[in-house]
C-alpha angles and dihedrals in degrees: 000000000000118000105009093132097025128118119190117233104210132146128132134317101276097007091112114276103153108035084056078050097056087044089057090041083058100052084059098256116144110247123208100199114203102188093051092048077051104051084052086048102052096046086050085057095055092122092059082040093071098025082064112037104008146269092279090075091065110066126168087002084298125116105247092234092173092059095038089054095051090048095049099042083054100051121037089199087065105040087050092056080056106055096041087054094044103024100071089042091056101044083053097065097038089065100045092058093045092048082060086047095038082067092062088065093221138108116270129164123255101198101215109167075186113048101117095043096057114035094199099113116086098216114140087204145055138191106199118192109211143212131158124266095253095037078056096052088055107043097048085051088060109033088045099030094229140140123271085247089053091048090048096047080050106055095040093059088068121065103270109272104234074056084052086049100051094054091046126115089205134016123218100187113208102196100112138045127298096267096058086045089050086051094045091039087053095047085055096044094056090048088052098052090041089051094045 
């Protein structure tokens, strides 16, 4: 059975996924990493790429992920045609890894920008990093380089993040520097190991 000692690692775009994710990797914990397993998918689907939005998103044999993405974040139709093409793929694969951790009887990450959206994983718990709304807004601009309007479009396309905390099993707040989330990052690592 998929998922049974997986918690799913979620929180807003920018708010510090990944770097919570390589803690955990160094404390020796498995990491299914959605976005990667997306980014492969999505170059494998380069023929319904085009079938759906057009020859002009894949440039040099490589999906155009920039454009994609500002065409997407603008227009939820599209966006929409997107997800239902990708969504159940990359499920798919997802599973089929944690179905290979899940034998190992021990509790291992599964990284979903998108857990709560789109209700299709079946982890009983979450971890959610956290980071004000406005903290968010700035540090998308700079780590993408993009303008206050892209973050926010951004950002709005996802469920709210104090929505995201609320739902959480468990909170990694992102506030401070990288020694107090490392510190934060090894306290819940220890609860999570003693509870599974």
């Amino acid at each position: 059975m998929a998922f049974k000692y997986a918690v799913a690692l979620t929180g807003g775009i920018a708010t510090g996924k990944s770097t919570v994710a390589n803690i955990f990797k160094e404390f020796g914990f498995k990491i299914i990493d959605a976005d990667k397993i997306a980014h492969e998918t999505l170059q494998k689907s380069q023929d319904k790429i085009i079938e759906l939005f057009g020859e002009e998103y894949i440039v040099d044999g490589e999906v155009d992920r920039k454009a994609l993405g500002r065409l997407i974040f603008a227009n939820k139709e599209e966006k929409l045609k997107l997800e239902n093409l990708l969504h159940p793929l990359i499920f798919s694969e997802i599973e089929k890894q944690s179905e290979k951790l899940d034998r190992e009887k021990k509790p291992y990450l599964v990284d979903i920008p998108l857990f709560f959206e789109t209700n299709r994983y079946p982890i009983k718990k979450s971890i959610v990093v956290y980071i004000p709304k406005e903290l968010q807004i700035e540090r998308l601009m700079k780590r993408d380089s993009i303008t206050k309007e892209e973050a926010l479009q951004r950002i709005d396309a996802q469920l709210p993040i104090e929505e995201k905390r609320k739902r959480a099993t468990y909170i990694i707040d992102n506030q401070k520097d990288l020694e107090t989330l490392q510190h934060e990052c090894a306290i819940l690592k220890n609860k999570i190991i003693r509870e599974s």
